[in-house]
C-alpha positions in Angstrom: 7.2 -8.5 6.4 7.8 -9.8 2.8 10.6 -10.6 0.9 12.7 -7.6 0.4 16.1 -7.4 -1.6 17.5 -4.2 -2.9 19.6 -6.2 -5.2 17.3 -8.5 -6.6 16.9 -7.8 -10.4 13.8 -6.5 -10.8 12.9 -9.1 -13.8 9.6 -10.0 -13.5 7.1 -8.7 -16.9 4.3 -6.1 -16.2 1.2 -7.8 -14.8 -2.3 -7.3 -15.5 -5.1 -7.9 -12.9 -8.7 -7.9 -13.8 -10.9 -7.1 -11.3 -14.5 -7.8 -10.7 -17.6 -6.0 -10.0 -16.9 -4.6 -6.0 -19.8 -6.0 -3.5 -20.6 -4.5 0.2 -20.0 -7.4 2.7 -22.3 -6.6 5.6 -22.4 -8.3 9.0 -24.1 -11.4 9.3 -26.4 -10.1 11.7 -27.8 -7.0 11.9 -25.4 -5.5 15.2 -26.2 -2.0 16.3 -27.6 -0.9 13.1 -28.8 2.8 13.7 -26.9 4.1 16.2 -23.3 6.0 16.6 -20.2 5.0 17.2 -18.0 7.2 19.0 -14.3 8.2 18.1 -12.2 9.4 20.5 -10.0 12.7 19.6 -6.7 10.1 19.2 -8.9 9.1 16.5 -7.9 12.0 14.2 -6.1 10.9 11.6 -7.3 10.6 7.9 -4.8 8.5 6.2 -5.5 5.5 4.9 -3.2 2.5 5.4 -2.9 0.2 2.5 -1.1 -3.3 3.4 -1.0 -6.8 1.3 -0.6 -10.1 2.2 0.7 -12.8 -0.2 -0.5 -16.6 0.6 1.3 -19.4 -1.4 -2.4 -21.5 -2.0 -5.8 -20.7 -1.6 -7.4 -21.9 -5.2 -10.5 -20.6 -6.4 -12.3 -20.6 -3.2 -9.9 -18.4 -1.5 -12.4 -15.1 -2.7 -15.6 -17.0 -1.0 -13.9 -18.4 2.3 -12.5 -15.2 3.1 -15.7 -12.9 2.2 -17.8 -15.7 4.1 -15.6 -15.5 7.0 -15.5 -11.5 6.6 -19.2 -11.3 7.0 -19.1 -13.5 10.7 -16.5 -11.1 11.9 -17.6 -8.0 11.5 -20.6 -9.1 13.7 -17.9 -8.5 16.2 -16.3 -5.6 14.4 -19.5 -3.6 13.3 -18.0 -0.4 13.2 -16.0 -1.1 10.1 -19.8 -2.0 8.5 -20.4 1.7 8.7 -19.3 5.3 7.8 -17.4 7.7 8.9 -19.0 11.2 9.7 -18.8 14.3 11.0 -20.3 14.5 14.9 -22.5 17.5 16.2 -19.4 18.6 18.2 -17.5 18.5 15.1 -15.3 15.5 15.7 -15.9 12.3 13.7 -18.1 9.1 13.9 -18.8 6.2 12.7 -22.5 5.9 11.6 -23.3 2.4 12.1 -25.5 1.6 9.0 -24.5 -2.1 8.5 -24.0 -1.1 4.6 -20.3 -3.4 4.7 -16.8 -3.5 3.5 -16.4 -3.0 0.1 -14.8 -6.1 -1.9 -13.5 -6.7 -4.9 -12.2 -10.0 -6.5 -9.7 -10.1 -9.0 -7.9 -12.3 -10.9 -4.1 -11.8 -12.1 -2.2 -13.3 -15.2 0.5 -14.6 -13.6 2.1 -16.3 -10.6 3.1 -15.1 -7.4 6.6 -15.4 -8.1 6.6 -13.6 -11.2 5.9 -10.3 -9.4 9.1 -8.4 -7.9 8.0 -7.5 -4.0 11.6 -6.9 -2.9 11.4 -3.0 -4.3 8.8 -0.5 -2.7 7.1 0.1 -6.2 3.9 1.5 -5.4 2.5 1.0 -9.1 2.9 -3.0 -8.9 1.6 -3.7 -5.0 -1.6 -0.9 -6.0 -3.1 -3.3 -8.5 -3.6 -5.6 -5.7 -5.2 -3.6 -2.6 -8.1 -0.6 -3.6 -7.9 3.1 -2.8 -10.3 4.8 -4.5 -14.2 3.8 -3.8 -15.9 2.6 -6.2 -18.4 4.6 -8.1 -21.7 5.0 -6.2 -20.0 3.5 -2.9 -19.4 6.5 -1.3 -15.7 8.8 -0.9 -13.3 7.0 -0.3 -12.4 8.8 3.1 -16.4 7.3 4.2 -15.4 3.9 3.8 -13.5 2.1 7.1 -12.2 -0.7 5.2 -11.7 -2.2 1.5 -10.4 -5.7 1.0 -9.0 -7.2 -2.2 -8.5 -10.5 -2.8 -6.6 -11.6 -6.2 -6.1 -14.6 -7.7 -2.7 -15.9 -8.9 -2.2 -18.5 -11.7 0.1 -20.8 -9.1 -3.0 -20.9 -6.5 -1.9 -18.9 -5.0 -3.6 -15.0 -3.6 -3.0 -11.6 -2.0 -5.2 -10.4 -0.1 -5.2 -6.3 -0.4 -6.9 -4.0 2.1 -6.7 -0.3 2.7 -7.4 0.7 6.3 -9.2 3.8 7.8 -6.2 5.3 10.2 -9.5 6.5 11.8 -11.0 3.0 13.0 -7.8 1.4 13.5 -4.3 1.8 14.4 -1.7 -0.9 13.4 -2.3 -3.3 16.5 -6.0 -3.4 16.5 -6.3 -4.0 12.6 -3.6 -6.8 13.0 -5.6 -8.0 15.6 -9.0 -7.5 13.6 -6.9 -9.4 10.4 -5.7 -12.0 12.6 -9.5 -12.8 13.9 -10.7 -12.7 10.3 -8.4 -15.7 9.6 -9.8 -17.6 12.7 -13.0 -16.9 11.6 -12.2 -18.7 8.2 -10.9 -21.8 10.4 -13.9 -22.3 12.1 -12.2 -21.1 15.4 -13.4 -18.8 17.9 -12.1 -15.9 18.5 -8.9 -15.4 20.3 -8.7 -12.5 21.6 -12.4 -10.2 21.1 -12.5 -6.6 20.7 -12.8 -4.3 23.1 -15.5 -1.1 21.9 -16.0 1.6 23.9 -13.7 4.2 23.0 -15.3 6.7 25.8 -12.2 5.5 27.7 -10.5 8.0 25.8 -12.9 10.5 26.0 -12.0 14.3 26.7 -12.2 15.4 30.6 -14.3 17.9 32.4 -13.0 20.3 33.0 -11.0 20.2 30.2 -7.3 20.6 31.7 -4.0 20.9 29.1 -1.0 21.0 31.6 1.7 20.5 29.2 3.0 21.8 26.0 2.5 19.4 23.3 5.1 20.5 21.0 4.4 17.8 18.2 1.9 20.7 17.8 4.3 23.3 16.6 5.1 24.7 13.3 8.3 24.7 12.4 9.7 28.1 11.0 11.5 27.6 6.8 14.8 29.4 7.2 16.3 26.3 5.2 16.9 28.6 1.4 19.0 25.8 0.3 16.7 23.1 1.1 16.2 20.8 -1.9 13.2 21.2 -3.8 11.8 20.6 -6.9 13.5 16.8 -7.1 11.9 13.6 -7.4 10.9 11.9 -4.0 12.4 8.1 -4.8 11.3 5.5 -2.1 14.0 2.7 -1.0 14.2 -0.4 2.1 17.1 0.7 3.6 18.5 -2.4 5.2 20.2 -2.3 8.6 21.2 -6.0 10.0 22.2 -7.2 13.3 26.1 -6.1 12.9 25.1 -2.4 11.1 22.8 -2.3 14.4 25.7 -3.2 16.8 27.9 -0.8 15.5 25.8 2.1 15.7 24.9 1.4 19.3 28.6 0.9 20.3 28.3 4.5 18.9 26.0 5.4 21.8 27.6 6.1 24.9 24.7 6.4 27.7 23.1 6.0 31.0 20.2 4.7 29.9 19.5 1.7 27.9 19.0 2.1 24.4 17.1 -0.3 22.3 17.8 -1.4 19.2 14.7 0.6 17.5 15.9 4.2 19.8 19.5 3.9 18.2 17.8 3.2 14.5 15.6 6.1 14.9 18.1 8.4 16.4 20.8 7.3 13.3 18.2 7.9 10.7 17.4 11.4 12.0 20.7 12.6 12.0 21.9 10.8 8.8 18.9 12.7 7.3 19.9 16.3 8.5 22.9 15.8 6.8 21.1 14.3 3.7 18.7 17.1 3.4 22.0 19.4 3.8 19.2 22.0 5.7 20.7 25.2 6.9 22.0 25.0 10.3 19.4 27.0 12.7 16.9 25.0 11.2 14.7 23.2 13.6 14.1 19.5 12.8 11.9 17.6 14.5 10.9 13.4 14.6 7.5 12.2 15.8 7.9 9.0 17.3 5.0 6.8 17.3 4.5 5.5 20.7 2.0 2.4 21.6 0.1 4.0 24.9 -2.0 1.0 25.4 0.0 0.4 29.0 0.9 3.9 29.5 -2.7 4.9 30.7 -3.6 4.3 34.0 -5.4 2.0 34.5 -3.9 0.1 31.2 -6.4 0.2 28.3 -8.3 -3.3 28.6 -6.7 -5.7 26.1 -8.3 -6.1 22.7 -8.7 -2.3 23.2 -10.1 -1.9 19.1 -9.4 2.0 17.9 -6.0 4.4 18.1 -3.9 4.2 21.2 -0.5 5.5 19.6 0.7 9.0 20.6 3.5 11.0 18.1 5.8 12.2 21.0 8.1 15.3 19.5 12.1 15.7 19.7 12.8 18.5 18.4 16.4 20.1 17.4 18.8 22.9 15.3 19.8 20.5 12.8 23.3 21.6 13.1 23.3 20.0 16.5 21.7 16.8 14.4 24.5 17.2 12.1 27.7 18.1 14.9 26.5 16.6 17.9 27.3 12.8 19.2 24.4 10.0 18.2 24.6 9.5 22.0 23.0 13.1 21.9 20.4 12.5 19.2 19.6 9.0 21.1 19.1 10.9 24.1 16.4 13.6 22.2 14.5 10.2 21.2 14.5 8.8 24.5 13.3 12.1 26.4 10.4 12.2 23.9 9.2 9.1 24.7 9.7 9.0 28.5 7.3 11.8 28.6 4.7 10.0 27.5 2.5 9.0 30.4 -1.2 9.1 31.6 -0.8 12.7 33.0 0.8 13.9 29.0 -1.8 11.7 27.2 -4.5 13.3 28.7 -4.0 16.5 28.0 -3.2 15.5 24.8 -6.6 14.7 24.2 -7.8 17.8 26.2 -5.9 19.7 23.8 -7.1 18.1 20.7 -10.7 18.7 22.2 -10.2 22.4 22.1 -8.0 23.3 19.1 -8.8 20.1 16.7 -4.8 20.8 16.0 -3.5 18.9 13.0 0.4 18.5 13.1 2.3 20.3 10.7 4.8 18.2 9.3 7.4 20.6 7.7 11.2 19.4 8.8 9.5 16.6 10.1 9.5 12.6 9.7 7.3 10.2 11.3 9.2 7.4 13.0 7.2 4.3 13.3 7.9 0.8 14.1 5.8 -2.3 13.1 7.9 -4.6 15.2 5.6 -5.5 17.5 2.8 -6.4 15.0 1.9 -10.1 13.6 1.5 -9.9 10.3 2.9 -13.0 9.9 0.6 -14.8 11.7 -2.6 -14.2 9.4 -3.9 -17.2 8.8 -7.4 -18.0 6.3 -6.6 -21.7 6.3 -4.1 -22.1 3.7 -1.2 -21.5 6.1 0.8 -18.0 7.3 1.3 -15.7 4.8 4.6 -16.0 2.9 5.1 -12.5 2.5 3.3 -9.2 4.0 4.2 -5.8 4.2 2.8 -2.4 3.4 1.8 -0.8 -0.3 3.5 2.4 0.2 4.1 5.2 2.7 1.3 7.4 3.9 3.0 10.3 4.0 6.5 11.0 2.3 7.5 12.3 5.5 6.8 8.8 7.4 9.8 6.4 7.9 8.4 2.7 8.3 10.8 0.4 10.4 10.1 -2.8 9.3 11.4 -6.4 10.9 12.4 -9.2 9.1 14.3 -12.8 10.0 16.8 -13.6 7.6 19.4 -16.7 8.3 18.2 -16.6 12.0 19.0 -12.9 12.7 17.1 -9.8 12.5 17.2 -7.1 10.3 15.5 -3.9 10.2 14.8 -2.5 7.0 13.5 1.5 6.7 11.0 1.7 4.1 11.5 6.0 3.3 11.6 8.5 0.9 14.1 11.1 -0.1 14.6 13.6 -3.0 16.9 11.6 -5.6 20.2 13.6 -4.2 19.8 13.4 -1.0 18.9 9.4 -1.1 21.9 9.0 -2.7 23.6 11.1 0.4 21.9 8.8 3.0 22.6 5.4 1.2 26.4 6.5 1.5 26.1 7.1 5.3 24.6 4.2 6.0 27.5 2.3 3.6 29.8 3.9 6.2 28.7 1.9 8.7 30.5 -0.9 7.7 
């Protein structure tokens, strides 16, 4: 992740970036042009994930090495060539029509280090990765992948991309990035995707043997709930002493890791942030990587979604009045659940109801700890900072890692209503 410091003062002056004419980068060979790319049922979700990656040098060739190389890989990758559609049996595909990646150079008027990235400021890290598609390029919710690439005055460049949710979750498009780089150097590739995303295909007879609560719709008996404020979006920084003290909190059987006892303290210092009524349920959707939970494990370089959002659910009194060892415990039961047997019917489920998940009294807890941003590599050395544009949802909390002095912090990229951020910054001052 990039550099992040909530008390850095933001001085830097506005920046301009002038951008290009966008291109469509197809494959360099024509690979499976014409036929149909199947998406499982995990591969339901139509957000699109925006993330930037800030490299110190590059020059002016940086925009040609990295569309060159962008063409070889998606030989490998030809699915994100295409477009998403709707299938006969009403899920979605990918329509394998070799049309490309859109692209867009751009140049900016000033230098890498004249642009603030320690604050989550949505307006300044936009003008450097797309969202909307172009004009005659299709929606924007057709297009797997954009990229991005401006030019800095130093020499140096970000490279901007916004992500289809449905092609990709975080591991494989880290893992797509990361061959895209060894592409660039000439290298071959690493680790190669695997495809066929029938693996995850629904069974027959369809069989749902479990309640999938994650599901459930979560009744409004919160009348004092705060509404009508401004959602403001803050890192929230926990380091390596904050993250001691709250496990020595967390009196329990079972181990807890670092990110469980993050999670569970976030979710309760929420409830009281939010100041919701106290029969209201409130739930957290943990993000889980299922990759070895299947059985057999999904073969590596598995390319698609193989995340599950695992429910806890819970009176938010209890949140508020209840132990963190008790909160901890929620998180953990949510995620032992998930196994082969759950995930299954998961997508059994999802193949009968096509159920989106409500996310009223909800946040999303996800962790990118266990994927390499860093490591993106075009020839011009690791990236020097990396990290997302903004949240999907306002209900998502981002857990992002960083090394700092040889330690690790966590830092929780989330958004409040004005008051009740300034609630939750004071419980997590209390910590020390």
């Amino acid at each position: 992740m990039g550099k992040i410091d909530n008390g850095k003062q933001n001085t830097e002056k506005v920046f301009q970036v002038k951008k290009g004419n966008p291109t469509l980068v197809p494959p360099a060979v024509d690979t499976n042009q014409g036929s149909v790319y199947f998406l499982s049922n995990v591969d339901d979700d139509l957000t699109i994930i925006r993330t930037l990656y800030c490299f110190k040098s590059g020059g002016q060739e940086a925009g040609e090495v990295i569309k060159n190389a962008l063409s070889k890989a998606l030989v490998h990758y030809y699915p994100l060539a295409g477009r998403l559609i709707l299938s006969p049996e009403g899920g979605f595909a990918v329509n394998c029509t070799g049309e490309g990646v859109v692209f867009i150079e751009a140049e900016a008027d000033c230098g890498l280090d004249d642009v603030d990235f320690s604050k989550p400021d949505k307006a300044t890290r936009g003008k450097l990765a797309a969202f909307d598609a172009p004009d005659g390029m299709g929606n924007k919710f057709e297009i797997p992948l954009m990229a991005q690439v401006t030019k800095f005055k130093c020499g140096g460049f970000a490279l901007g991309l916004a992500f289809s949710h449905f092609v990709a979750d975080g591991i494989s498009a880290v893992e797509f990035i990361n061959s895209w780089g060894e592409t660039a150097r000439g290298l071959p590739l690493s680790l190669p995707p695997f495809l066929d995303r029938t693996l995850l295909r629904a069974r027959t007879p369809l069989r749902v043997e479990h309640h999938h609560s994650e599901y459930d719709t979560l009744p409004n008996i919160s009348s004092d709930l705060i509404t009508g404020e401004e959602v403001v979006y803050r890192y929230i920084r926990f380091d390596q002493d904050m993250i001691c003290k709250i496990k020595q909190e967390i009196i329990t059987n079972n181990k807890c890791s670092s990110y469980e006892a993050i999670a569970a303290f976030v979710w309760k210092a929420r409830a009281k942030a939010l100041m919701m009524s106290g029969d209201q349920l409130m739930r957290v959707l943990v993000v889980v990587n299922v990759r070895d939970k299947f059985e057999p494990r999904l073969p590596k370089g598995y390319f698609g979604n193989a995340i599950k959002y695992t429910a806890a659910t819970c009176q938010a009194r209890d949140l508020v009045d209840q132990p963190l060892s008790y909160v901890v415990g929620l998180v953990q039961e949510a995620i032992r659940r998930v196994n082969d047997e759950h995930l299954r019917s998961t997508i059994d489920y999802n193949e009968i109801r096509r159920a989106i998940r409500p996310l009223g009294f909800t946040y999303i807890s996800s962790t990118w700890s266990g994927l390499a941003f860093g490591s993106t590599n075009f020839g011009w050395g690791e990236a020097i900072s990396t990290g997302p544009v903004e949240l999907p949802v306002d209900e998502g909390i981002l857990f992002l890692p960083r090394q700092e002095k040889g330690k690790m912090c966590m830092y929780a990229f989330m958004g409040l209503p004005v008051s009740a951020m300034g609630n939750f910054e004071e419980l997590v001052r209390q910590i020390n």
